[in-house]
C-alpha positions as a printed Julia matrix, in Angstrom:
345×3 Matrix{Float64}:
 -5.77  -18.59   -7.32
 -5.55  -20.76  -10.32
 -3.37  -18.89  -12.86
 -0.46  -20.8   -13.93
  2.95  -19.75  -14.05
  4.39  -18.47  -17.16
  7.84  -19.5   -18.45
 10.51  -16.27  -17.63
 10.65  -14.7   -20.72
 13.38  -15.54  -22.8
 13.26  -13.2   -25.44
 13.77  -10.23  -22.77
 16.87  -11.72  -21.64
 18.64  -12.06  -24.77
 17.89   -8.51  -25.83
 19.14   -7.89  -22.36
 22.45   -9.44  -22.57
 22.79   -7.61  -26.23
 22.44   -4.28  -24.28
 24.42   -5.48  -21.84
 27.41   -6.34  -24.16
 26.88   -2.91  -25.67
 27.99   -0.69  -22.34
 31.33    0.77  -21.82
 33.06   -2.24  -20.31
 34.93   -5.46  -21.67
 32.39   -8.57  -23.09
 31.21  -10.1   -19.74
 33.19   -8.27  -16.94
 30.59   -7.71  -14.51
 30.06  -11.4   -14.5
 27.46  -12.71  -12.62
 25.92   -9.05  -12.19
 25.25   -9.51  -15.91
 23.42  -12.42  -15.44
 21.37  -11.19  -12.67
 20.09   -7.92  -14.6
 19.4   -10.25  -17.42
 17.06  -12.59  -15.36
 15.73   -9.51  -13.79
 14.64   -8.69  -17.49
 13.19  -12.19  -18.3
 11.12  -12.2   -15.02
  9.42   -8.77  -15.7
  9.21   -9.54  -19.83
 10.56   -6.03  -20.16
 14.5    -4.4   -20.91
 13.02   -1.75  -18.56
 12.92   -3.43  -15.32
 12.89   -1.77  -11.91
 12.45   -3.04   -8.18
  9.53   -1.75   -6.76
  8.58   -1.66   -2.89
 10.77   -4.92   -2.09
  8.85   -7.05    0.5
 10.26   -9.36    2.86
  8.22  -12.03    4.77
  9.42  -14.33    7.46
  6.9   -17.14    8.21
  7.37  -18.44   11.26
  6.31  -22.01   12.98
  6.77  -24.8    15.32
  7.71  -28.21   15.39
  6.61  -31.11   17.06
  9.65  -32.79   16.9
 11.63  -29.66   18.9
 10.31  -30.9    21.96
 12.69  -33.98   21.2
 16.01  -31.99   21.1
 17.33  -31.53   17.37
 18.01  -27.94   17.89
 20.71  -26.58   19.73
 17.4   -23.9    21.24
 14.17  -24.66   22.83
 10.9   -24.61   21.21
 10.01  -21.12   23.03
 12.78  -19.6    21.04
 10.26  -19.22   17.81
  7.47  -16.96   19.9
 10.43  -14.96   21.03
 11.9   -14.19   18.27
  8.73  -13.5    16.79
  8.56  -10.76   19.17
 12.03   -9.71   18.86
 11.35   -9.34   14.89
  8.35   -6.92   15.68
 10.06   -5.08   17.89
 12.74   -4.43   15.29
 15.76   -6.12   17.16
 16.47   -9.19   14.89
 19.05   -9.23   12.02
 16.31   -8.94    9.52
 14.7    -5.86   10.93
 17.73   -4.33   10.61
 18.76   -5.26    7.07
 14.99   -3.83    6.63
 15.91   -0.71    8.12
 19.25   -0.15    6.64
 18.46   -0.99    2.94
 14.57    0.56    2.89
 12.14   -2.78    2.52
  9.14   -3.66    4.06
  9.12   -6.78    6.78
  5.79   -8.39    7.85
  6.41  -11.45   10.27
  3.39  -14.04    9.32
  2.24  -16.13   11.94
  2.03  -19.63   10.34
  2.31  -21.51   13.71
  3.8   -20.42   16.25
  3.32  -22.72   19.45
  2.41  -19.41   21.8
 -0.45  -16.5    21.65
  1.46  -13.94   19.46
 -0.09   -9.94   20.65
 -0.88   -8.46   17.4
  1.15   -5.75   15.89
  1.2    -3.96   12.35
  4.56   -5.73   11.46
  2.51   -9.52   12.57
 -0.05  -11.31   10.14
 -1.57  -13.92   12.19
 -2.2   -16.85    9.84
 -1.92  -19.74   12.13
 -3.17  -22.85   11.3
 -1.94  -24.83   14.32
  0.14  -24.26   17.59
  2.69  -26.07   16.11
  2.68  -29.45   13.8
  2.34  -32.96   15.16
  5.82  -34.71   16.05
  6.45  -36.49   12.47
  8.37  -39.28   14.95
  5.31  -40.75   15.72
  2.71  -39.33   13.58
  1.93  -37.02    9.89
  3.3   -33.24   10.8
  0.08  -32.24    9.42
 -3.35  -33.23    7.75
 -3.59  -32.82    4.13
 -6.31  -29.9     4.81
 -4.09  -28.19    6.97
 -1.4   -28.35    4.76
 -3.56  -26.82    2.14
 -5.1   -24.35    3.9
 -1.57  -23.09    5.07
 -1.11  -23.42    0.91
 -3.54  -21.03    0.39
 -3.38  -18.33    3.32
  0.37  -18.03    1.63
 -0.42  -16.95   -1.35
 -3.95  -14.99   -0.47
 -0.45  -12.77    1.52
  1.61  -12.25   -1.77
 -1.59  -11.49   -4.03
 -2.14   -8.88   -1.59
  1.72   -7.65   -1.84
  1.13   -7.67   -5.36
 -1.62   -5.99   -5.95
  0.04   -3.16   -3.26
  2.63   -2.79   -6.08
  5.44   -4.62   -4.92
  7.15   -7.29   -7.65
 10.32   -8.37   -5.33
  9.9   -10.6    -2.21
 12.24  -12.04    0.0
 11.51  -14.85    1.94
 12.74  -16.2     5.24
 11.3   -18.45    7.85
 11.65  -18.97   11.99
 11.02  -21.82   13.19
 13.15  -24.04   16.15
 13.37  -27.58   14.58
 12.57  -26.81   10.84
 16.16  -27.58    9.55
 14.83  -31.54   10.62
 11.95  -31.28    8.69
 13.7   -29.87    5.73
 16.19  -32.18    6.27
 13.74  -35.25    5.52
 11.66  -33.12    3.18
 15.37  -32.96    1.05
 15.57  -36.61    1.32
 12.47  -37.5     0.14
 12.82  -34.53   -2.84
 16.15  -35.56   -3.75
 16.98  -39.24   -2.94
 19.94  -38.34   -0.76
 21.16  -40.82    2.18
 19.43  -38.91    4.78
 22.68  -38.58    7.08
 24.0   -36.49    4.09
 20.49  -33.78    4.31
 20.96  -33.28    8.18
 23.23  -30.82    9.51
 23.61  -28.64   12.16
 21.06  -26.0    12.54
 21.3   -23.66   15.55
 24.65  -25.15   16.35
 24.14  -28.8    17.36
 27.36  -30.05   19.33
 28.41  -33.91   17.85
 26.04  -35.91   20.07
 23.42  -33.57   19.04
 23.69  -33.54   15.62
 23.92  -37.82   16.14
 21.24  -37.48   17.62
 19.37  -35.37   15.43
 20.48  -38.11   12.99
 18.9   -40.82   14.79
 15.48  -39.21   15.6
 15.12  -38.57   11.66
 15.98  -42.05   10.75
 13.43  -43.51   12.9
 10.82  -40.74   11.35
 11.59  -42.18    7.99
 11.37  -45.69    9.19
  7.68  -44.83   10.71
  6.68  -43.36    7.26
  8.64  -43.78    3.96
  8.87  -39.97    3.02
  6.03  -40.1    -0.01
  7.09  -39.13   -3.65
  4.05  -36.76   -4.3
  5.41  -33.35   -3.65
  1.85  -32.31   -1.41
  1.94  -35.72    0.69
  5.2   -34.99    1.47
  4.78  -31.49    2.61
  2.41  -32.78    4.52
  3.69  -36.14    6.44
  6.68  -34.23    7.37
  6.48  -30.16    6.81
  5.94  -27.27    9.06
  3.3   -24.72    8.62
  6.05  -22.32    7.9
  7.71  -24.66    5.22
  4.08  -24.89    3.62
  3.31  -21.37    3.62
  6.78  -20.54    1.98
  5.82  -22.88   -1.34
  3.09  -21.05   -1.34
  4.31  -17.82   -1.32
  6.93  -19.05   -4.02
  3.91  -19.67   -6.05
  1.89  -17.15   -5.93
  4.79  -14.5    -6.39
  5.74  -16.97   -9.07
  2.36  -16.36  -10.73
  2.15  -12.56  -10.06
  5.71  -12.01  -12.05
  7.32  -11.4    -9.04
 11.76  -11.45   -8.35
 11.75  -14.34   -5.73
 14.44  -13.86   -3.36
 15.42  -17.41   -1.64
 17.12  -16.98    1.43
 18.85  -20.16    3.08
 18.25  -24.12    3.64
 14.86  -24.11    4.56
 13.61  -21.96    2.07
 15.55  -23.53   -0.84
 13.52  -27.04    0.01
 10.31  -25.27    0.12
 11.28  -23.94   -3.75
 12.29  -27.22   -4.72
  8.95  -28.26   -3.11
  7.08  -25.63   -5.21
  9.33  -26.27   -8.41
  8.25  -30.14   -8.14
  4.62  -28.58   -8.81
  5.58  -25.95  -11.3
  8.72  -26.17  -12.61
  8.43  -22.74  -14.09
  8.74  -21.04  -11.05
 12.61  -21.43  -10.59
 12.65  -18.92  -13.64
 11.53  -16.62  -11.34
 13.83  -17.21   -7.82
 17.36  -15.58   -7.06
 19.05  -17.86   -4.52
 20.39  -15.4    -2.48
 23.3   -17.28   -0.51
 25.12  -20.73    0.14
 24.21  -21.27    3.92
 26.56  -23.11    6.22
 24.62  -25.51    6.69
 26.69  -28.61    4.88
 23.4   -29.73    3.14
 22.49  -26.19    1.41
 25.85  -26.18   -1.06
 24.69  -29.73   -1.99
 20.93  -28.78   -2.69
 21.86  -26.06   -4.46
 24.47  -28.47   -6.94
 21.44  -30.84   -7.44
 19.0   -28.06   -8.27
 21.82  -26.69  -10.83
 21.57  -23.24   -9.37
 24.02  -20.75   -8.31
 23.81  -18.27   -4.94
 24.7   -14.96   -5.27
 26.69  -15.16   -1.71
 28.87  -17.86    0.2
 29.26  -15.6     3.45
 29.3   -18.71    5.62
 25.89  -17.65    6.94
 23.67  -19.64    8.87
 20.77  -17.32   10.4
 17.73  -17.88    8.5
 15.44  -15.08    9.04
 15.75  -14.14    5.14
 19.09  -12.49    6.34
 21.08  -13.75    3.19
 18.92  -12.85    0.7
 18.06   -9.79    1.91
 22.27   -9.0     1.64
 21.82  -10.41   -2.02
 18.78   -7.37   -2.76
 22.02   -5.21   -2.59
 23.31   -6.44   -5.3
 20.51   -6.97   -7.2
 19.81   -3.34   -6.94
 23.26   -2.72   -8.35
 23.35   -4.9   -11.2
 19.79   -3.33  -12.51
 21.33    0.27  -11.9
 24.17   -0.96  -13.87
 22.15   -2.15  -16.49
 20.25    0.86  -16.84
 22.47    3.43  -16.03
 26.07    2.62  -17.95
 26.65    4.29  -21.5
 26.8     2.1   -24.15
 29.98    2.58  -25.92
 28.14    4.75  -28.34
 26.57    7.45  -26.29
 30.15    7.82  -24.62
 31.82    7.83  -27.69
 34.29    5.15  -26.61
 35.43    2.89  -29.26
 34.65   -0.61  -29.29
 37.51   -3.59  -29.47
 38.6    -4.36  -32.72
 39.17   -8.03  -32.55
C-alpha cells in the first residue's frame, strides 16, 4: 500500500461546528459530544457522516519475555483467550454482541496452534517474539512483514464497506514491551512507563521494573520509530501500527482502545503524523502510565472508567457514544426548523 495519509479535513469540521451551534440547545452544551461529531465530519470530509459496519480487531501475540514473570498470568493465557474470544465468552465478544459490530481475532503470534474458526485470521509471523532481555524481539523483516499482513486486513475491511475500526490487542507480557516502547517514544524514566498489567503484586511490578531496566541496558531503545518496533515490539504491537495506518489511509474512524494500543498509535503517528487526525482514544486505562501518554500526546479519552482489560473493551464502550453524538448531530432541529428563538445576547 503506498498511499499517504491525508490531513482530516478541516474545512468539514468547521462547517460542522457551525451546524452544530445552530441546533436547539445552548452554544457548546453537549461538550465533548460536539467535538466528537465534528471530528467525525473532518475524518469522512463530509457534514453527512455515518458509521458504517463498525469493525473490531483484536491482534493477539506472545512475548518472550512472559516466560520471565512480568505478568501477573502465564504465557498460555494468550492461546486461551484466543479461544475464549472465538467462542464468544470474552468481554469483547460481548460488547460485539450487545452493540451490533463485527469481531475478527487475528492471529499475529500466538505461542500455540490456534484451530481455525470464521471469527480467527491466522496471520502469524512467529510463535511468539524473542525475549528482548537478551536479544531483538524481532528481525526487521519480521517486523515488516507483520507491518504489512496488518494493513493487507483493514484494506480488506475497507473495501467490505466498513469506515470505523476498533482496535484491541491480547497478548500476556505486552504491557513490558509497551512499556519500553513508551520510553524510547517519549523519553520518560522508564520506572515511570511500567505499571501493573494483569495485576502485578509490589515485588512483581519491582520486578517487572528490574527485568526492563536490564533490557534497556542490553540495547539502548533506538530513536527510529521501525528499529524500535522491532528491538523491542510484539507481533501484535506491530500489526496494530499497521492497522492504524492503513485505516488511517482508507479514511477510516480509528477507535484506540487502552495502553498498548495508544503506543502502537504513537508508534504509527511517529511515521505519519497525520494519522492522529483520524484516531478517537476511547478511554484512560488504569494503568498509571496510559493518563500520562495520553498528556504527552495532547489528546483527550472519551472515558476514565478505571478500566484495565485490553481486549478493545474501552473503546468499544466509547462507539456508544460516538454513535450518539453523530445521531445528535444529524438528527436535532436547528433552532429554525423548530421555530425556537435563538439567544439574544
Amino acid at each position: 500500500m503506498t498511499a499517504t495519509i491525508v490531513p482530516a479535513d478541516g474545512a468539514s469540521r468547521a462547517l460542522a461546528l457551525e451546524r452544530l451551534d445552530s441546533l436547539t440547545k445552548p452554544l457548546g452544551s453537549l461538550g465533548r459530544l460536539e467535538a466528537l461529531a465534528a471530528q467525525l465530519c473532518a475524518i469522512q470530509g463530509t457534514v453527512s457522516p455515518r458509521l458504517s459496519a463498525p469493525h473490531a480487531l483484536v491482534f493477539a501475540g506472545d512475548h518472550g519475555i512472559a516466560r520471565r514473570g512480568v505478568s501477573a498470568y502465564p504465557p498460555e493465557v494468550t492461546a486461551q483467550m484466543v479461544a475464549n474470544f472465538v467462542r464468544g465468552g470474552a468481554a469483547i465478544s460481548v460488547l460485539a454482541r450487545r452493540e451490533g459490530f463485527s469481531l475478527t481475532v487475528v492471529d499475529a503470534g500466538v505461542d500455540a496452534h490456534i484451530a481455525p474458526d470464521p471469527r480467527l485470521i491466522d496471520a502469524k509471523v512467529r510463535r511468539g517474539t524473542r525475549d528482548f532481555g537478551f536479544e531483538s524481539a524481532m528481525t526487521p523483516a519480521e517486523c515488516r512483514e507483520a507491518l504489512a499482513r496488518a494493513e493487507r486486513i483493514v484494506d480488506g475491511i475497507a473495501a467490505r464497506g466498513s469506515n470505523t475500526l476498533v482496535l484491541g490487542e491480547m497478548g500476556i507480557g505486552n504491557t513490558a514491551a509497551a512499556s519500553v516502547l513508551m520510553h524510547g517514544l517519549t523519553g520518560l524514566a522508564l520506572p515511570d512507563c511500567v505499571g501493573r498489567g494483569t495485576g502485578l503484586d509490589d515485588r512483581g511490578l519491582a520486578r517487572k521494573v528490574e527485568l526492563l531496566s536490564a533490557a534497556c541496558a542490553r540495547c539502548a531503545p533506538p530513536g527510529e520509530p521501525l528499529d524500535l518496533l522491532t528491538e523491542f515490539g510484539g507481533y501484535e504491537i506491530a500489526m496494530l501500527v499497521g492497522a492504524a495506518r492503513a485505516a488511517a489511509r482508507a479514511r477510516m474512524v480509528v477507535l484506540v482502545d487502552g495502553f498498548t494500543v495508544t503506543v502502537a498509535v504513537l508508534l504509527a503517528s511517529r511515521m505519519a503524523p497525520e494519522l492522529l487526525g483520524y484516531c478517537v482514544f476511547g478511554h484512560c486505562s488504569a494503568e498509571r502510565a496510559h493518563r500520562a501518554l495520553l498528556q504527552i500526546m495532547q489528546v483527550q479519552p472519551v472515558l476514565d472508567l478505571d478500566m484495565r482489560l485490553g481486549e478493545g473493551s474501552g473503546a468499544a464502550l466509547a462507539l456508544c457514544l460516538l454513535r450518539a453524538a453523530l445521531a445528535l448531530y444529524s438528527d436535532m432541529a436547528t433552532f429554525e426548523q423548530a421555530g425556537v428563538s435563538e439567544r439574544s445576547a
